[in-house]
N, C-alpha and C positions, 0 to 999 in steps of 0.2 A: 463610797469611801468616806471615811472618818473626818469631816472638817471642824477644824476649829481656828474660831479669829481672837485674835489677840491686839492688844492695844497698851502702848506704855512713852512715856518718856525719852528724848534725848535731849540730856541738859551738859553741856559745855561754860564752860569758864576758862580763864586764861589759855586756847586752845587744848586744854585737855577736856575728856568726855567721862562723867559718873556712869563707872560702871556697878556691877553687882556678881555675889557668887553664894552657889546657894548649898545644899550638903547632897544632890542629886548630880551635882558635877564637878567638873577641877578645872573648869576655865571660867572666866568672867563673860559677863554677858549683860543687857541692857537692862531696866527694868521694864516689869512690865508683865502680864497674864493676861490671862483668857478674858473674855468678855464677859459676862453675863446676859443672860434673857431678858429682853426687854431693855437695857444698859446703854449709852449713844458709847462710838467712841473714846470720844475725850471725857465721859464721866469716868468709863474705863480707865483710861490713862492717869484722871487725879487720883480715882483709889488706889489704883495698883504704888505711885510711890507714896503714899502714905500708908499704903500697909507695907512696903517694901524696908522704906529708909525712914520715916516720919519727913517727909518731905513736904512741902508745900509748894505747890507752882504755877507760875503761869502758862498757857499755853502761847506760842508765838504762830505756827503754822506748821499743816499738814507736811507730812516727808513723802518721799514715793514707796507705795508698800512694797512687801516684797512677798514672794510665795515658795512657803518648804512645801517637797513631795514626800518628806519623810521625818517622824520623831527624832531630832538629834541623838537624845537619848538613847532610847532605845532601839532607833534604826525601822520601826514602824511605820509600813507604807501610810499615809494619810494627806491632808493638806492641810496647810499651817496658811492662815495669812495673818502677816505682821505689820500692823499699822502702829506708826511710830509719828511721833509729834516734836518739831522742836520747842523746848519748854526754858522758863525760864525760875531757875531756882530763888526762891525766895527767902530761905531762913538755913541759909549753908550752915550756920554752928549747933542747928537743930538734928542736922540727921545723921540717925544711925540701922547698923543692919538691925532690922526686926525679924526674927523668926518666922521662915525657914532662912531667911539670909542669914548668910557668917559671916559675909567683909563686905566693904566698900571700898574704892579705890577711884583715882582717878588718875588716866591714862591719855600720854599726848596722843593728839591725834596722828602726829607725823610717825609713832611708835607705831601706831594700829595699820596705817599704811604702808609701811616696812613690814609687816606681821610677826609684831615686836606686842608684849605686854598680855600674854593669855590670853586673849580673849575668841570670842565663840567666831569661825568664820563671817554668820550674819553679822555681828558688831563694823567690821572690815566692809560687809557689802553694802552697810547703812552708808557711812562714812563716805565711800567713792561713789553710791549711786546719786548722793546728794549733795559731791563735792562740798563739802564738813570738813 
């Protein structure tokens, strides 16, 4: 079966969470992509919000991953695992969506826990698996 690991961002401010939304879907979602060969993690994770938003950050510490058995998208059997880092933003009035991204938003978390504010189911299962 098809694996692929991924690694990105969860950056929080005033309880709300930076999301992202891209032109392959209509709901917001975290940032963050596939890893590269050879790539750790968390170098994963800085490129991906710098190619994401121009974002800059620190990392704070490991989240609990989680594991899709299928392409959101396209509903393709595979395995997804999602390693997410909480981070910490460092130049908020820098960043913007960069191509393929089209918005950025940031969404309370108490909204994402209600399943309030668009966003991808995984965003909701980050949030309660790591009480966020």
């Amino acid at each position: 079966m098809k694996t692929i690991i991924a690694s990105g961002p969860v950056i929080i401010e005033d309880g709300k969470l930076l999301v992202s939304k891209d032109n392959k879907d209509d709901f917001y979602k975290l940032i963050g992509g596939r890893v590269h060969e050879g790539e750790s993690l968390e170098d994963a994770c800085i490129r991906k919000s710098r190619e994401a938003c121009n974002a800059e950050i620190e990392i704070i510490k490991p989240l609990f991953p989680n594991i899709l058995y299928e392409n959101p998208q396209t509903k393709e059997k595979m395995i997804i695992v999602l390693i997410n880092y909480l981070a910490k933003l460092k130049n908020k009035e820098g960043i913007k969506p960069l191509p393929p991204e089209q918005d950025l938003k940031w969404v309370s978390l108490n909204d994402i826990k209600q399943g309030k504010g668009n966003v991808s189911p995984n965003v909701k299962m980050v949030v309660e698996k790591n009480k966020l």
